[in-house]
N, C-alpha and C positions, 0 to 999 in steps of 0.2 A: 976785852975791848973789841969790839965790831969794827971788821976789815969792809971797807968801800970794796963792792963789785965793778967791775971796769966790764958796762955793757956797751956794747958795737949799737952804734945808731941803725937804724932800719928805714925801708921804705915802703908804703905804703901803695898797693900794684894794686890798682883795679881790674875786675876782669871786663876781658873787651869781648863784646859780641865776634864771634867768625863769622865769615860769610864761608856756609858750607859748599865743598866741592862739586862740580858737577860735570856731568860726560864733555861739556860742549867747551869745557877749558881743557880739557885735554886732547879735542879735535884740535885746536888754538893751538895747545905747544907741539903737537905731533908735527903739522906744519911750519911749526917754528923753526923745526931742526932736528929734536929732540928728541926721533925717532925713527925707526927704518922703516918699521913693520905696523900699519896702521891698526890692520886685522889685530893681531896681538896687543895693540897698544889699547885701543877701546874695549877691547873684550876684558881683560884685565880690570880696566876703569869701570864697566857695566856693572863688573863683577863683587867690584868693592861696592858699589852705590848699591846694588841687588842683591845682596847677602843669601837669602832663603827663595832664591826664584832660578829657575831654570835660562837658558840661553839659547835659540836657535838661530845660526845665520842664513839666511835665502838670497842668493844673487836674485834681482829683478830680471825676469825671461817674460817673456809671450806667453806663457803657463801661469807664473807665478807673480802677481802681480797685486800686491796687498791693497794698495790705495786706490787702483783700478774698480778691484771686489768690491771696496768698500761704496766709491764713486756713486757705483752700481746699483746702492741699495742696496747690500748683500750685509753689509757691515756698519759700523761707524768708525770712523777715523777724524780725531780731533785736534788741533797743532795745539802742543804745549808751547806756549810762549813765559810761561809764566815761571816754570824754572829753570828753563834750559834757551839758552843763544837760538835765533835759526839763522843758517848762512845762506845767501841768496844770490842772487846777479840778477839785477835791473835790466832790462832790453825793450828798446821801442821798434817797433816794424811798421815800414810805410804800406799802406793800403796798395791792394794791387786791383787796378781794373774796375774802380770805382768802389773795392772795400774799404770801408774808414780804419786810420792808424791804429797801432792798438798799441799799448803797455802791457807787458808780459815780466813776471818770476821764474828764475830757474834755482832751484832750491838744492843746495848743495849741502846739508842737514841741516837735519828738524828733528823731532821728537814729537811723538802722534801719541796718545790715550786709546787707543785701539779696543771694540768691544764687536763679539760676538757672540751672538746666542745669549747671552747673559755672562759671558766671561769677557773677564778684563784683563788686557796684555800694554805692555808699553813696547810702543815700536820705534826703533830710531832708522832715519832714513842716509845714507852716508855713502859718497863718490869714492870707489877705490880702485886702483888703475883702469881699468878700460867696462869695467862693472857699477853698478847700482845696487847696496848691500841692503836687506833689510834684518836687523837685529831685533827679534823677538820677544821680551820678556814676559815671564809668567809664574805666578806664585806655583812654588811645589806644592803638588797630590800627595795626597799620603801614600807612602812609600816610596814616595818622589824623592831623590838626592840630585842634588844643584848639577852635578855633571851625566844625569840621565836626557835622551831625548824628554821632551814633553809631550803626552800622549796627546792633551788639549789643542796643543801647537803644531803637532802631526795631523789629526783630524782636522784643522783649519784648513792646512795646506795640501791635503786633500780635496775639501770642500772648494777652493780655488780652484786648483788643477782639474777637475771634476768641471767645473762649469767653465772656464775657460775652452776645453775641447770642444774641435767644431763639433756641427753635426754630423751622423752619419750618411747622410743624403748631402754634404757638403763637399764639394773638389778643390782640393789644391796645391800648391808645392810648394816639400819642405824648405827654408832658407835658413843657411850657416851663415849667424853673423856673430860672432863671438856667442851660439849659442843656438839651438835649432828650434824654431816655431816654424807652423803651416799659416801661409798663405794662399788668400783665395784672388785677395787681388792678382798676385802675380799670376795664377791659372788664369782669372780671368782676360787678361794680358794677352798669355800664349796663343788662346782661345781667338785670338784676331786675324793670329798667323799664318799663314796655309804655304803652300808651294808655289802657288800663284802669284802671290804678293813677293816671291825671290829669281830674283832677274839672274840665271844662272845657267850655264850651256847642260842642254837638256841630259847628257850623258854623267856629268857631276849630279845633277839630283838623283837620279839612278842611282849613282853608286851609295853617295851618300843614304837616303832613304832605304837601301838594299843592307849596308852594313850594321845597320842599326836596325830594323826588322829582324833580318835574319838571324842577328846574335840572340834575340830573345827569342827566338822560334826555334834555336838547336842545339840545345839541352843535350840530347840525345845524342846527337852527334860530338858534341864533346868528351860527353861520356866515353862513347863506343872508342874513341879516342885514345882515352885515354889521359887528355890534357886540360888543365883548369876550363873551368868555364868564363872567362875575362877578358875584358876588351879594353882599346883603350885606344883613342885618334886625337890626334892635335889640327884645329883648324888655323893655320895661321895666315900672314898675308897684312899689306898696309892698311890704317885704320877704315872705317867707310866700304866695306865692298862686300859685305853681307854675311859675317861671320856669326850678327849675333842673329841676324833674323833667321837663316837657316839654325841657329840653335832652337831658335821659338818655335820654327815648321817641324821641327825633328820632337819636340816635344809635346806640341798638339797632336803630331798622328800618334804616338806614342799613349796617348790619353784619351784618344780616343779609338782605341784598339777596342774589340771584345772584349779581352779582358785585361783593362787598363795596367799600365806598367808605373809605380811609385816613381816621380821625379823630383831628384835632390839638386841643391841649387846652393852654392858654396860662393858667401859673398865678400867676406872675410876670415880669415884664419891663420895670424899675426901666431903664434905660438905653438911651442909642439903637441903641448895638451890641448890646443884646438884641432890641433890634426889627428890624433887619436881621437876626438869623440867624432869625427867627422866619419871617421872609415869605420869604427862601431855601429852606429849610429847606420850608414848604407850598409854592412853585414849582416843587421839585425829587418835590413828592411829589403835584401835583396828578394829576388830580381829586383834592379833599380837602375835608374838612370843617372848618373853622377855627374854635374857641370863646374867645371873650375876653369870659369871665366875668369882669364888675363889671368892665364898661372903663376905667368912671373912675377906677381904681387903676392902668390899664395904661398911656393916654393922657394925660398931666401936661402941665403948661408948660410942661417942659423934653425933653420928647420928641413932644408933637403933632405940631412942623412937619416931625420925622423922618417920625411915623405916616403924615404926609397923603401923603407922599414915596412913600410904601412900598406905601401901599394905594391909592393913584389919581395914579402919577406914572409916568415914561419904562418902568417895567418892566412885560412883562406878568403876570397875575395867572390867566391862563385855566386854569376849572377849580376855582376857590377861590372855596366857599361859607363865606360869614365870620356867625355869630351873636355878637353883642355882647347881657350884658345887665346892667343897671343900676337901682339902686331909684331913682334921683334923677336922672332925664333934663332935668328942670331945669338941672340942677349942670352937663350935657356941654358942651362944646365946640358952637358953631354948625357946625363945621367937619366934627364928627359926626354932629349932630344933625339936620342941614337939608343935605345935602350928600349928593342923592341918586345920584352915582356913586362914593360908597365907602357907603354904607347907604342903601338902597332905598325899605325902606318902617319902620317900625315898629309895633310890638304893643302894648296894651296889657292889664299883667295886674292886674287891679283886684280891691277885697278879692271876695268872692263872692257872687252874689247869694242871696236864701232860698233859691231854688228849687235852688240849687247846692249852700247849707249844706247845704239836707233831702237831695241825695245824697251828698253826702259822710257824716254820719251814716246813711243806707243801707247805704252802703259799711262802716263802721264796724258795722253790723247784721249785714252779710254775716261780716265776720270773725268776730267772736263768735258764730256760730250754733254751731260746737260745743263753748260753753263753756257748760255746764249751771248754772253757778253766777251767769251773768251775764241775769237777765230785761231785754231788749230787744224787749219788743212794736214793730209797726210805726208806730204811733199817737206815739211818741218823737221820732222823727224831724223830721216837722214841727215837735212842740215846741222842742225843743232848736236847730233854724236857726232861731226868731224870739227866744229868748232869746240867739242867738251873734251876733245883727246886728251888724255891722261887723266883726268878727272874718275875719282873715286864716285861710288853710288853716293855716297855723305855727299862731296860737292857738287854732284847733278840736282840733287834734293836739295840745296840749300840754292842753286843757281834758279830752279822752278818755283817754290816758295819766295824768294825777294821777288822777284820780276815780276809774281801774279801781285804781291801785295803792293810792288809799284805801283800796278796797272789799277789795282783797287784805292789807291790812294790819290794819282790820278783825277782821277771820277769825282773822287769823292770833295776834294780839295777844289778844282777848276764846276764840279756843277757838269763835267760834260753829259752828254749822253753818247755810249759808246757806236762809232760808225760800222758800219758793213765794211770792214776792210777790205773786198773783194768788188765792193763798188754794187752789190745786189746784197738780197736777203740770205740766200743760200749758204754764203762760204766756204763755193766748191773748190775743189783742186783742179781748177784753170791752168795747164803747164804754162803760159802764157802771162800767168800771174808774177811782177817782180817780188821778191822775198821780202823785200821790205817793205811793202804795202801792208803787212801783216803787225801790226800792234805786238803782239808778243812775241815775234822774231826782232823787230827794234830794242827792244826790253832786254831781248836775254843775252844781244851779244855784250851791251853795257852791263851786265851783271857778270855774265861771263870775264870781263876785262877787268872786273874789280875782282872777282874771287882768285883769277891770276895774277891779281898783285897782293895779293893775300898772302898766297901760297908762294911768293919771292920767285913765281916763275921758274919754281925747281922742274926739270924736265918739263918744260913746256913742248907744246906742238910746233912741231919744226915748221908746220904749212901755215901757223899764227906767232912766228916772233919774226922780229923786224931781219934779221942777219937771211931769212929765207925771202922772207915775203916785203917786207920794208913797210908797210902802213900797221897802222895798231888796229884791233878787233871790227872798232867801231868804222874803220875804213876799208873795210872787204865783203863781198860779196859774195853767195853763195848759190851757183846755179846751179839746174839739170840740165846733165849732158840725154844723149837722144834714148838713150834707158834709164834714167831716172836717178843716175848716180850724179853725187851732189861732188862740185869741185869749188874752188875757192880762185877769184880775182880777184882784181884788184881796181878801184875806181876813183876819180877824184876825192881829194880827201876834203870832209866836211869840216873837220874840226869834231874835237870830242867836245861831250858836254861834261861838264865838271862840276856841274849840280846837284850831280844824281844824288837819291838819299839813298844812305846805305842802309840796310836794318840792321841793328845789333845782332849777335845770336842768340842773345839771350829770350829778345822776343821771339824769335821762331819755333815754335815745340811743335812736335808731330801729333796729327791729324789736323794741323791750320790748312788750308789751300789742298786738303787733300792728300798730306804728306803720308810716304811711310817711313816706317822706323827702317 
């Protein structure tokens, strides 16, 4: 007799398409949370989607720059859109100065088809902390194993870094910004600078120009010594009063020596491993001129005890002139600050004295002499440094710059045609002449009165606030006594005008009106 089988019902499971894995869902969940380490996390995922292909990663530098090459003509680079995400950020920018607006990408990865020479690489493009990575891939050569460089991907990055480099007949200096490339712009920059254009009592340019020649001129003298060859000065002082231009004078003559001195230029360096390539990096390149502009953004709590390591520890330094300079020498580190075998001596750049203001408005004299529309008798001068008392080089330039673009807005606005303020063609220096007859002496003490209320009036001029003098800027005058020295009265009061247009700063950049840096 046949026994009944007791079968279990079933189900019938179709099989469902997958949608296969891809790098740019794993960018997705790294971000999600999912992950600490993004480097590890993509590399891993490349490496599964890449089975039999090699792997190089390249930070994006001034050197090495794949899409640049490609850009170039040098290469092809194709965006894959077709099996990978691209992540992007949409940005509109208003037109400046009569450019039309424009819609801009910022691509924060992609996946490129990458070909050179007749080789095919896939390149993925990818944001990771303060870097731009470029991930390489490339089928294995024989005898290629997946965790060898790639000799094809070597020889590329070559061929980049190979054309990339300037020329040989090209000048310029190195900059640290999470990374060192040559600049020609910023040489040509320096190149504007001279000692002329730095309003500075004539015995400070001496020394300064004297310390920095001389340390590259004696070598020998160190030797004979017996003591490192290294230097090291802090220019410090309130912001505006000509710390950076004296760096730009010190690095023009420097480059323009017989035979030129390498100048390195440190613009950022957030990290210790930025600090160590920094001081390799000027090791490898001494004699050299080292600038760590506004140190105390460079030197933190969390990279000092690297810094101190680096610039006065077991390695030598011979040959490395180091300028640090800072508005708040206060704020440094003792270990900076007082610690004369990594910084020597220190400068100080304080706001300017009259005698200074009166040439720096000299100098502003000298520019404008061929501008027929602007009356600057020499008798201004003087005036204008005892009305700018305490005023920094920054707000004397920024007091000269409004007032001229006042006076050009003016013009331009009313139709006038400007008068002979002197009442003739000439625009001589009449002592005779009231101060205020002069167009750009009306102009500047309104500007001056507004940039003192900028500035909250912190130590103002005792001979221009009300507790000394009682009227505000635009109600005093400025005459010559019987030698030519300017004093301040006082005269009916006008009434301010409260119409004045301010210029933002943003519109003001240097070389508008003349300006210097």
């Amino acid at each position: 007799m046949a026994m009944a089988l007791d079968i279990e019902p079933f189900t019938l499971v179709e099989s469902a398409t997958e949608t296969p894995a891809v790098v740019s869902d794993d960018f997705k969940n790294f971000y999600s949370g999912q992950s600490s380490d993004l480097d590890v996390y993509l590399t891993k995922a490349i490496r599964r989607d890449y089975p039999n292909h090699t792997l190089s990663i390249v930070p994006v530098s001034q050197d090495i720059n794949l899409l640049a090459y490609a850009y170039s003509g040098n290469a092809s680079a194709v965006l894959d859109t077709s099996t990978e995400d691209i992540v992007r950020w949409r940005s509109w920018f208003r037109g400046f100065r009569g450019q039309p607006n424009v819609l801009t990408s910022s691509i924060l990865f992609a996946k490129y088809n990458y070909t050179w020479l007749g080789e095919k690489f896939v390149m993925y493009w990818v944001p990771y902390q303060y870097w731009i990575l470029q991930y390489i891939v490339h089928e294995c050569d024989a005898g290629e194993k997946i965790s060898d460089q790639s000799r094809v991907v070597d020889a590329l990055i070559e061929a980049i870094g190979e054309w990339s480099t300037p020329a040989a007949d090209k000048k310029f200096v190195y900059v640290y910004d999470n990374g060192w490339f040559a600049s020609s712009a910023l040489y040509n920059e320096i190149q504007k600078s001279n000692w002329d254009d730095v309003i500075l009592d004539d015995a400070m340019k001496t020394t300064l120009t004297d310390i920095v020649g001389k340390f590259f001129d004696s070598k020998d003298v160190y030797d004979d010594l017996g003591v490192p060859w290294k230097r090291g000065v802090i220019f410090h002082g309130p912001a505006g009063n000509g710390k950076t231009i004296s760096v730009k004078a010190i690095m023009n003559t420097l480059a323009t020596r017989e035979k030129p001195i390498d100048l390195l230029y440190v613009k950022s360096a957030p990290y210790t491993g930025n600090i160590r390539e920094v001081f390799t990096f000027a090791r490898a390149f001494a004699p050299c001129l080292l600038v760590l502009e506004d140190i105390d953004t460079i030197v933190t709590s969390s990279t000092r005890s690297y810094f101190f390591n680096e610039a006065d520890g077991l390695e030598r330094n011979d040959g490395i002139m180091m300028i640090a300079t800072t508005n708040h020498l206060e704020h440094l580190d003792p270990g900076l600050s007082k610690r004369p075998s990594r910084f020597d001596r220190k400068y100080l750049f304080p706001n300017p004295s009259q005698s200074e203001r009166a040439l720096y408005c000299q100098y502003w004299r000298t520019k404008l002499r061929s501008k027929p529309t602007v009356q600057f008798p020499k008798k201004l001068c003087p005036a204008m440094a005892l009305i700018m008392d305490n005023f920094s080089f920054a707000y004397m330039k920024e007091a000269f710059v409004a007032t001229l673009l006042v006076m050009a807005g003016n013009r331009t606005d009313k139709g006038l045609v400007p008068r002979s303020d002197d009442g003739n063609d000439g625009g001589g220096d009449d002592d005779d002449d009231d101060l205020d007859d002069y167009e750009l002496w009306r102009e500047m003490k309104k500007q001056v009165a507004i940039l003192r209320e900028d500035m909250g009036s912190a130590n103002p001029s005792k001979a221009l606030t009300e507790e000394h003098v009682g009227p505000r800027p635009d109600d005093l005058a400025v005459n010559l006594d019987a030698e030519g020295n300017p004093t301040v009265v006082t005269r009916p009061a006008k009434g301010l005008v409260r119409n004045q247009r301010k210029f933002p700063a943003e519109f003001v950049r240097d070389g508008e009106c003349g300006g210097v840096s």
